[in-house]
Every structure is written in structure tokens, then in C-alpha cells.
N, C-alpha and C positions, 0 to 999 in steps of 0.2 A: 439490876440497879443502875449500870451505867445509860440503858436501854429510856430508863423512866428520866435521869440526870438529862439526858440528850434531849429528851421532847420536851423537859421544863423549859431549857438554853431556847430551844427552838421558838416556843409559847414566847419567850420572853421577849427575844428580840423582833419578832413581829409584832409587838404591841407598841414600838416604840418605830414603828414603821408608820409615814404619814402618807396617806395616801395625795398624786399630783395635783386632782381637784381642791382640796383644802389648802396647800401649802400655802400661804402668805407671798404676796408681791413684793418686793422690793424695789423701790427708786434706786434707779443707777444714773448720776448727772458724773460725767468726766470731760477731763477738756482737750481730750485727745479726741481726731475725727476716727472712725474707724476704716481701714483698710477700702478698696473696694471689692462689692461681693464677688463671692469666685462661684463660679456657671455649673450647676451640676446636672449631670443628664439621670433623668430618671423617669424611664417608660411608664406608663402607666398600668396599675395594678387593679385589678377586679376586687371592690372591696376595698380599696385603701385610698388614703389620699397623701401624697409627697407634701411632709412639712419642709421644704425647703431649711437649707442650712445659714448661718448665722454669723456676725461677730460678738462672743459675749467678754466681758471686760475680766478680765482677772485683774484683781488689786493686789495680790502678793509681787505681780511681776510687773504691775502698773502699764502693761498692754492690753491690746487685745487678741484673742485666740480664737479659732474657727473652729465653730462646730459644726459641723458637718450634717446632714439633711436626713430623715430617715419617714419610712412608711407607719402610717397609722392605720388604724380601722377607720374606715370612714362613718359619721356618724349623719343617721339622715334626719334630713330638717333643720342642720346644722354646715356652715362652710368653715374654712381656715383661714384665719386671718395673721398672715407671717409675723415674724419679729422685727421687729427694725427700729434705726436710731434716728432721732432727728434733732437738729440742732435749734438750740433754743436760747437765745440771748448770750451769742459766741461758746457755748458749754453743746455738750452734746449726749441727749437723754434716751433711755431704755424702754422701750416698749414690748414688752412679755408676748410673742404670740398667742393665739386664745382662740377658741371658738366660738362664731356667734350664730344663732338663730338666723334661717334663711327669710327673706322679707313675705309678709303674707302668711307666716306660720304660727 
């Protein structure tokens, strides 16, 4: 009984799991500039590609915090396009990085 209990909890909460491709974008405009980026070394890996690390905005602390860079599966046909801020009529806006389609494909 507790065996079948534990796989329903299980079932369950993975349905309320959304996967990263679907999740919704979010505009972030703040009027704070963010930090500048900090240099990360990161050799290159057979198979993956270094998404560089980030400043993304926390609002509870009304800064921003560094996220830190990590390896993907590289995907082919496909490059990375980093995340980054850019300022835009003195306010300074979020740009999600993302993958796009290499040219000619």
C-alpha cells in the first residue's frame, strides 16, 4: 500500500512538471544596470556546448545575482545564443538566451 501511495505522489508530481522548451518568457525591464560579466573558463567538451553564465534580476532582493555558466548537449543545426541585458530608453531589459537554427539549415 505505501509502495502504490509513493508512485501515485510520484505520477503526480511530475505532471505538474513543465518542461524548459514550453515554459513562457517573461519581460524583465529594471533600472538597475547589471554588474559586469564575471570570465568563466570553460574547456571545451565533446558533445556539449558552454552556456555561458549570466546576471538574472531577483525582485525580492531588487538586485541582481549571478548565475553561473553550465554545459549542454549540443544540439546540431542549431547554435547558442547567450543571455544578456541591454539597455533601452535609460531602463535596462532581459533577453532569455535561446537556440536558434544555424543559417542555410
Amino acid at each position: 500500500m505505501n509502495v502504490r501511495k509513493s508512485l501515485l505522489a510520484v505520477a503526480l508530481a511530475g505532471s505538474f512538471a513543465v518542461p524548459l522548451a514550453t515554459q513562457a518568457a517573461v519581460d524583465i525591464d529594471v533600472d538597475i544596470a547589471p554588474p559586469a560579466v564575471v570570465v568563466e573558463q570553460a574547456p571545451a567538451r565533446e558533445g556539449f556546448v558552454y552556456t555561458p553564465g549570466y546576471w538574472r534580476w531577483d525582485e525580492p532582493r531588487r538586485n541582481h545575482v549571478w548565475i553561473k555558466g553550465e554545459y549542454v548537449p549540443e544540439r546540431r543545426g542549431e547554435h547558442w545564443v547567450g543571455h544578456e541585458w541591454r539597455e533601452q530608453n535609460g531602463r535596462y531589459h532581459f533577453n532569455e538566451g535561446r537556440w536558434e537554427r544555424d543559417k542555410g539549415q
